[in-house]
N, C-alpha and C positions, 0 to 999 in steps of 0.2 A: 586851369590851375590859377589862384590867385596867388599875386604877385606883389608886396609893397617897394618902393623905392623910397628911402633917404635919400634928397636930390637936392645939389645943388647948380642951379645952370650955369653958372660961373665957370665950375669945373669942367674942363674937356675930356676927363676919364668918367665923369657921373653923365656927362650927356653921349656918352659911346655906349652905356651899362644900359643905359637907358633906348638909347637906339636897338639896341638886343633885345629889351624886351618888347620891346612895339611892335618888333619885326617878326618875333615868336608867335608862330597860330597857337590858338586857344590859352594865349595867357588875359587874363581879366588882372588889368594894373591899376595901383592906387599908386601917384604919386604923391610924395608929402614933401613939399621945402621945407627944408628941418630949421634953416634960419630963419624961415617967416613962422614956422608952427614947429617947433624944438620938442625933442618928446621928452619923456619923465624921465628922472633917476631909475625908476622901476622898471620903465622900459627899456631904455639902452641895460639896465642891468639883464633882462630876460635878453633879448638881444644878443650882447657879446657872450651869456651861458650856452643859448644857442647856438652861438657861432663857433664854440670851445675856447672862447679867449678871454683875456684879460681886459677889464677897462683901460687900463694903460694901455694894451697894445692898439684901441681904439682913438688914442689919443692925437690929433693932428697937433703935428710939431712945426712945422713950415708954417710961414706968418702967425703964428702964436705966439702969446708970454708963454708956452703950456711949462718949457726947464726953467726958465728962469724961476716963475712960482714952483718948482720942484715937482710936477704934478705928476713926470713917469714913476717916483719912488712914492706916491702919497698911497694912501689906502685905497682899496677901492671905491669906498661910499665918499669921500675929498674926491677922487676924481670925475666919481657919476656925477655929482652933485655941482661941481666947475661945468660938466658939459649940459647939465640942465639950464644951470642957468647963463651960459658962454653956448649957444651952440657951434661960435666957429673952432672951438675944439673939438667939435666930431670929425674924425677923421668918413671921408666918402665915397665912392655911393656905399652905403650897406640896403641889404636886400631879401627881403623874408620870403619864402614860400613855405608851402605847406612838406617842402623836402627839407630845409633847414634855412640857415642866417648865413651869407659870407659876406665880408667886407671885399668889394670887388676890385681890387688894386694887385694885378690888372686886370680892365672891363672882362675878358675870357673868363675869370674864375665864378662869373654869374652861371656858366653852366652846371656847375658841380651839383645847382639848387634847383636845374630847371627837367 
């Protein structure tokens, strides 16, 4: 099964998501640091559709401007659009397989997809 991570090493909850999937036989993983290679508007938009959520609900609020700039009430395409070009407003790890998208907070909810 192939596997993407949004990763950030920093985080000790994206490098635990990530420890699961390393440790998973027969996962084939792409990781991607989102803050050194940030993905599109389009994609975090396909993304949180996949995932059943909201961009806002994607939104990392810890060490961010994200309320101050009002970004949980802004529209959807205001917030894809701040985390395109901000990625440290993506909230993390998110993690695609060919079973769906979850934002894995916490690392356990990576099974749902594996």
């Amino acid at each position: 099964m192939k596997a993407t991570i949004w990763h950030n090493p920093a985080c000790g909850t994206s490098r635990k998501t990530l420890a699961i999937l390393e440790e998973t036989p027969g996962i084939e993983l792409t990781v991607v640091e989102y803050l050194k290679t940030p993905p599109s508007a389009e994609k975090l938009a396909q993304l949180y559709r996949d995932a059943g959520m909201t961009p806002q609900a994607g939104l990392r609020l810890r060490g961010t401007d994200a309320v101050e700039r009002r970004l949980p009430d802004a529209d959807d395409a205001t917030v894809l659009a701040a985390m395109a070009a901000e990625p440290k407003l993506i909230e993390r790890p998110l993690v695609e397989t060919e079973k769906g998208v979850a934002l894995c907070r916490p690392q356990e909810l990576v099974a749902q997809i594996l």
